[in-house]
C-alpha positions in Angstrom: 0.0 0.0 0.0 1.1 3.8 -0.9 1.6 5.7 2.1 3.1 9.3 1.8 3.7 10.3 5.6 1.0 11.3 8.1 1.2 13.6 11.1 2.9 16.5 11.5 6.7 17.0 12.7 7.5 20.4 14.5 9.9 22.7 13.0 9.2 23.3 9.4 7.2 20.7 8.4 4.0 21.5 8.2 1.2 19.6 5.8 1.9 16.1 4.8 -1.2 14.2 3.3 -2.8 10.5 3.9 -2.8 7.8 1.2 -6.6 8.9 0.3 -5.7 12.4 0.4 -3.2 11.7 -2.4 -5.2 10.1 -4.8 -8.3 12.7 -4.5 -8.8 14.0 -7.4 -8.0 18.3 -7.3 -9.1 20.2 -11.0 -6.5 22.8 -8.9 -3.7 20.3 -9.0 -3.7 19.9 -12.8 -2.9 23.4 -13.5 -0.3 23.7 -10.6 2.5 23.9 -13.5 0.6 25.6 -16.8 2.6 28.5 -17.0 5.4 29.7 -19.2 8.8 31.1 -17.0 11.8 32.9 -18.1 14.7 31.1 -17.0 17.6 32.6 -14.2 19.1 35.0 -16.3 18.3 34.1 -19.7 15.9 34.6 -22.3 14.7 31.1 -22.5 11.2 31.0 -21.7 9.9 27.4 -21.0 6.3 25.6 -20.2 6.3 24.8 -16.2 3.9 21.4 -17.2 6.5 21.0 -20.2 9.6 20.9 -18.1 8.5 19.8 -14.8 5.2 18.0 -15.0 4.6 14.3 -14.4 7.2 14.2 -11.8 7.8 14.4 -8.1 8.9 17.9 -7.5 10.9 19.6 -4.9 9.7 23.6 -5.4 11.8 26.5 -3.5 11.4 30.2 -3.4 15.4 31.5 -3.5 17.1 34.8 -2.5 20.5 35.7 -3.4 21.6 37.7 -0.1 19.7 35.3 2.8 21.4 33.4 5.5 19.7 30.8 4.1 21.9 31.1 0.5 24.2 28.3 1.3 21.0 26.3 1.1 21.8 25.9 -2.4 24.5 23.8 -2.1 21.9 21.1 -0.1 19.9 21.9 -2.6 22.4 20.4 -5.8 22.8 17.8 -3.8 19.5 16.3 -3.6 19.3 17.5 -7.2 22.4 15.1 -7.8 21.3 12.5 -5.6 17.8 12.2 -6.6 17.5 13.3 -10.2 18.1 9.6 -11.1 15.1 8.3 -9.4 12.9 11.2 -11.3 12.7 14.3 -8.6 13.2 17.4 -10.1 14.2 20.1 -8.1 13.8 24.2 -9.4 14.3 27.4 -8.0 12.0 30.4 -7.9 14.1 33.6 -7.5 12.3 36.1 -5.3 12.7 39.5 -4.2 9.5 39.5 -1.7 11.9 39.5 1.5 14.0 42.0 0.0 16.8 39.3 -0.1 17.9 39.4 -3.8 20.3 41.4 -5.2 19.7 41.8 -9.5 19.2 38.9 -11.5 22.7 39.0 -13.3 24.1 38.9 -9.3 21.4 35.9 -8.2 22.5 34.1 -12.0 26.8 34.5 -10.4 25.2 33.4 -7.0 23.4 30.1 -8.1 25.3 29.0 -11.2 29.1 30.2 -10.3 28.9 30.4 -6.7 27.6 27.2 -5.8 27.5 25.5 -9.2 23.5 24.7 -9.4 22.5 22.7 -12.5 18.7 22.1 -11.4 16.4 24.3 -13.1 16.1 28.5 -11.9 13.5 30.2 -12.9 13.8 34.6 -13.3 12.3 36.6 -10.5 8.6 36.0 -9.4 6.5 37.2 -6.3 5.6 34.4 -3.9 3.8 35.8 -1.5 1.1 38.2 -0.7 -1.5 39.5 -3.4 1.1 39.4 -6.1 1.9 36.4 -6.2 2.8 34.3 -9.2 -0.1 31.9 -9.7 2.5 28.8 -9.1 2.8 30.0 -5.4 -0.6 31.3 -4.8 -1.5 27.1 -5.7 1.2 26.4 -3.8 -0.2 28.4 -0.8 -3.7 27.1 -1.2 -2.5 23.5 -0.9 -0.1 24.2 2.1 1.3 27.9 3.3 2.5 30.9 1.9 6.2 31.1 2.1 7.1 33.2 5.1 10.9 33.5 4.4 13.3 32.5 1.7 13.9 28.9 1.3 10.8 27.8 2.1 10.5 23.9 0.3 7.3 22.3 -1.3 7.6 18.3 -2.1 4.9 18.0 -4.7 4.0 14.4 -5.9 3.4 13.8 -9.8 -0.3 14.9 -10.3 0.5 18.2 -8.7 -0.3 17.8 -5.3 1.5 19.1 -2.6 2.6 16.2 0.1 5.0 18.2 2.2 5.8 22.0 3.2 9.4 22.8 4.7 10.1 26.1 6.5 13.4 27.9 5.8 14.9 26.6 8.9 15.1 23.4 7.3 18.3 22.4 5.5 18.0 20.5 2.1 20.4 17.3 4.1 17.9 17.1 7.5 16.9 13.5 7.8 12.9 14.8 7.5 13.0 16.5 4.1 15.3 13.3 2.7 12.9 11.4 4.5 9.8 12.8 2.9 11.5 12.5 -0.4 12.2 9.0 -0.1 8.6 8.3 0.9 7.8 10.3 -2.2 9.7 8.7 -4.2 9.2 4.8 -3.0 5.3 5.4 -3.5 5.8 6.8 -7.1 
């Protein structure tokens, strides 16, 4: 039998959803990923459903200038570690804490600084009334990012199973945990 992970854990995780809750059907779900992105620093716009959809998902609002920056390089990691097994991990630049610096300087951050291959995507709003349409989903199926780094596990139809707070690095034993779970049951 499929099971995700039920319950909640304290600090950062916050929604997690049942077996049943999984396979409900959502009409919200299925549009989670139909829009079109620029790329980090490039002029490469691409489909969302196109490049991501279909597979488990690990979905992070990023910032340049945070104490949370050297998340990234946890970040690659699962991206290196998991790709193989189908998660895809991306990166939604954000200035909404006023923690980003331009998008050339995020682009030097990400790519040069700490050598990220998974998928960034240009600037975007995440919270609040202007938020992109990916994070006001996002926010309906879990929680609004609060701070930078916040982490969304999304399973294959769209859904998300798991919602990390910044506090929680991409190696803790939870978030690899969830993604195992994820993963196992896909």
């Amino acid at each position: 039998m499929r099971y995700l992970l039920s319950g909640l854990f304290t600090a950062g995780l916050v929604l997690l959803t049942s077996p049943a809750q999984a396979s409900a059907p959502d009409a919200d779900a299925e549009t989670l990923l139909d829009h079109d992105l620029r790329r980090l620093h490039s002029s490469e716009v691409v489909n969302l459903e196109e490049q991501l959809g279909g597979a488990p998902l690990l979905l992070v609002n990023t910032a340049s200038r945070c104490g949370f920056t050297r998340q990234f390089e946890g970040l690659e990691a699962l991206h290196q570690r998991y790709a193989p097994r189908g998660l895809r991990v991306a990166g939604f630049s954000s200035n909404d804490f006023n923690q980003e610096i331009d998008e050339e300087g995020a682009a030097e951050v990400c790519f040069v600084n700490f050598g990220v291959t998974f998928d960034m995507f240009a600037p975007i709003a995440v919270s609040g009334e202007d938020a992109h349409p990916l994070f006001a989903e996002l926010a309906r199926q879990s929680e609004a990012p609060r701070w930078n780094f916040t982490k969304y596990l999304v399973d294959e139809s769209g859904r998300v199973v798991a919602h990390f707070g910044s506090s929680v690095r991409p190696e803790s034993r939870r978030l690899r945990g969830a993604i195992e779970t994820l993963l196992d049951g896909s």
